[in-house]
C-alpha positions in Angstrom: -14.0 5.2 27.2 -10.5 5.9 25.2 -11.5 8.4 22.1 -9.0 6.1 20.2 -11.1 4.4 18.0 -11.0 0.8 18.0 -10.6 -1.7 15.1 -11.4 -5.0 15.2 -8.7 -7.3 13.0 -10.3 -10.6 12.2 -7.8 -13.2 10.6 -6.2 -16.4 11.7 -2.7 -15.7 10.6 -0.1 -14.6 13.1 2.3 -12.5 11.0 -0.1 -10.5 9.0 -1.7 -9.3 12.3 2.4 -8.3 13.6 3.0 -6.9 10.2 -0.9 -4.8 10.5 0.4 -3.7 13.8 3.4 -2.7 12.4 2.3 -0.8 9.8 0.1 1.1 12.0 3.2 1.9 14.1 5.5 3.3 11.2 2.2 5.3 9.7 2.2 6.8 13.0 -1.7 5.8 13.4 -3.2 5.6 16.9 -5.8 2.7 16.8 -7.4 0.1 19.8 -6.0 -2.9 17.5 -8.4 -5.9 19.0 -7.4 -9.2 16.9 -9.9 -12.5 17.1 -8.8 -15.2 14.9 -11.9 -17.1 14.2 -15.1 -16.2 13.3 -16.9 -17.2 16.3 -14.6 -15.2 18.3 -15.4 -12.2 15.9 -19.2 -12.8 16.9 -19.1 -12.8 20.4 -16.6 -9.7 20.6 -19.4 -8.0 18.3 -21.9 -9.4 20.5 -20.1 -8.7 23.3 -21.0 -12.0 24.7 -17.7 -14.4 27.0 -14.7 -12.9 27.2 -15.5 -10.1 25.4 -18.3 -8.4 27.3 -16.5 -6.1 29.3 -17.0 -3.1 27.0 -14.4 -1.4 28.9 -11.7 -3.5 27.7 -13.1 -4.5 24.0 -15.0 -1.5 22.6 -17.3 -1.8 20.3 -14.8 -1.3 16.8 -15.4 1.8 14.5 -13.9 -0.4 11.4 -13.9 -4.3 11.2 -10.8 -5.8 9.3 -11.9 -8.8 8.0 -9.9 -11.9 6.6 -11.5 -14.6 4.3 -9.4 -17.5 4.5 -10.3 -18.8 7.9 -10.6 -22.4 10.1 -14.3 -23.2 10.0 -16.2 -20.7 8.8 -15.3 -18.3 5.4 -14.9 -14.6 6.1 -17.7 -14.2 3.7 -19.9 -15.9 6.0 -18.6 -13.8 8.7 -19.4 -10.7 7.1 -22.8 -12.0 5.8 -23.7 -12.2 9.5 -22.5 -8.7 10.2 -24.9 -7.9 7.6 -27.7 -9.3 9.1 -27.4 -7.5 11.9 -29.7 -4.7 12.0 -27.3 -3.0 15.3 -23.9 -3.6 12.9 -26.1 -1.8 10.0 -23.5 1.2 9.7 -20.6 -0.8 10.9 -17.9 -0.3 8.1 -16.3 -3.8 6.9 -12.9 -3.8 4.9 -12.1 -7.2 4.0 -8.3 -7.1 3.2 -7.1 -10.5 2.3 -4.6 -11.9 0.1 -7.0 -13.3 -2.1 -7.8 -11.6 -6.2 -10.4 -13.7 -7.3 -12.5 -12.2 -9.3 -16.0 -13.9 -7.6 -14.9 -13.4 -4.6 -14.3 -9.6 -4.6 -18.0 -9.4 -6.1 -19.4 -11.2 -3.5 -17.6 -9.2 -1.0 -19.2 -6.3 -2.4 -22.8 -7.6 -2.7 -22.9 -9.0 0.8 -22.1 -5.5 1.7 -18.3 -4.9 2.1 -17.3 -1.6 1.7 -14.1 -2.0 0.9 -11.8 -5.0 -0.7 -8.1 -4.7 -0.2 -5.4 -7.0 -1.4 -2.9 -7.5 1.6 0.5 -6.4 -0.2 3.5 -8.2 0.5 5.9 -4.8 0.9 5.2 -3.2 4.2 5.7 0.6 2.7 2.3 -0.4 0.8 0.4 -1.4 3.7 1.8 1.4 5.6 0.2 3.4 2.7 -3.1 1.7 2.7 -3.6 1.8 6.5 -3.2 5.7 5.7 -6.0 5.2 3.6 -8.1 3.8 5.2 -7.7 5.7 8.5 -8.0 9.0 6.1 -11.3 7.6 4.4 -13.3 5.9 6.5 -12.1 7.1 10.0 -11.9 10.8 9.3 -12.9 12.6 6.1 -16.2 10.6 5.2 -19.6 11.5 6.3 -21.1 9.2 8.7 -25.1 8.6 8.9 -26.9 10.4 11.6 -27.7 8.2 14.9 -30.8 7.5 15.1 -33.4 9.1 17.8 -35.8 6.6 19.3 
């Protein structure tokens, strides 16, 4: 297994996943980028179930970037399955979204985001929050301990 850690970008929209990749790129940020744009696909990847079950070629992700305005299925929805999972406990969820409303960034947080991020329409700003985030939740922060059976 690669020690670059892997994120896993769930959103629908073609450009914001170039311009995500792009920002990474001009940050200078070494990441597994793995992009699903539905929420089904973004279950069995976590799942590892189809396509996705070779873990050689989709890792499991260290950080899921999650969208909310998807086909079928809200990203809310997505990450209030994440959070049922007992196995994705510890799994960090960022939703970054273009969205600002109000009840939706409190539901975010109470089904267990732990991060909300406006998607900004300069690319110096996402280059600065993809800094962030890679600084903060990647690197610096203190992880739980695994867990010995």
């Amino acid at each position: 297994m690669s020690d670059i850690p892997t994120i896993l970008y769930v959103d629908d929209d073609d450009n914001d996943v170039m311009l995500l990749k792009h920002a990474l790129r001009c940050a200078k940020l070494l990441f597994d980028v793995q992009v699903v744009n539905d929420p089904e696909a973004a279950s069995a990847y976590l799942n590892g179930q189809g396509i996705y079950a070779n873990r050689e070629l989709h890792p499991m992700p260290r950080l899921v970037l999650l969208d909310l305005k998807m086909p079928r299925m809200h990203g809310l929805e997505v990450l209030l399955w994440i959070r049922n999972q007992p196995r994705f406990a510890q799994l960090v969820v960022i939703v970054l979204t273009a969205s600002n409303h109000i009840p939706e960034i409190n539901r975010a947080y109470e089904l267990g985001a732990n991060s909300y991020l406006i998607k900004p329409v300069e690319l110096g700003e996402l280059v600065g929050i993809v800094r962030g985030m890679s600084a903060y939740w990647l690197a610096v922060r203190e992880k739980p301990a695994a867990k010995i059976s």
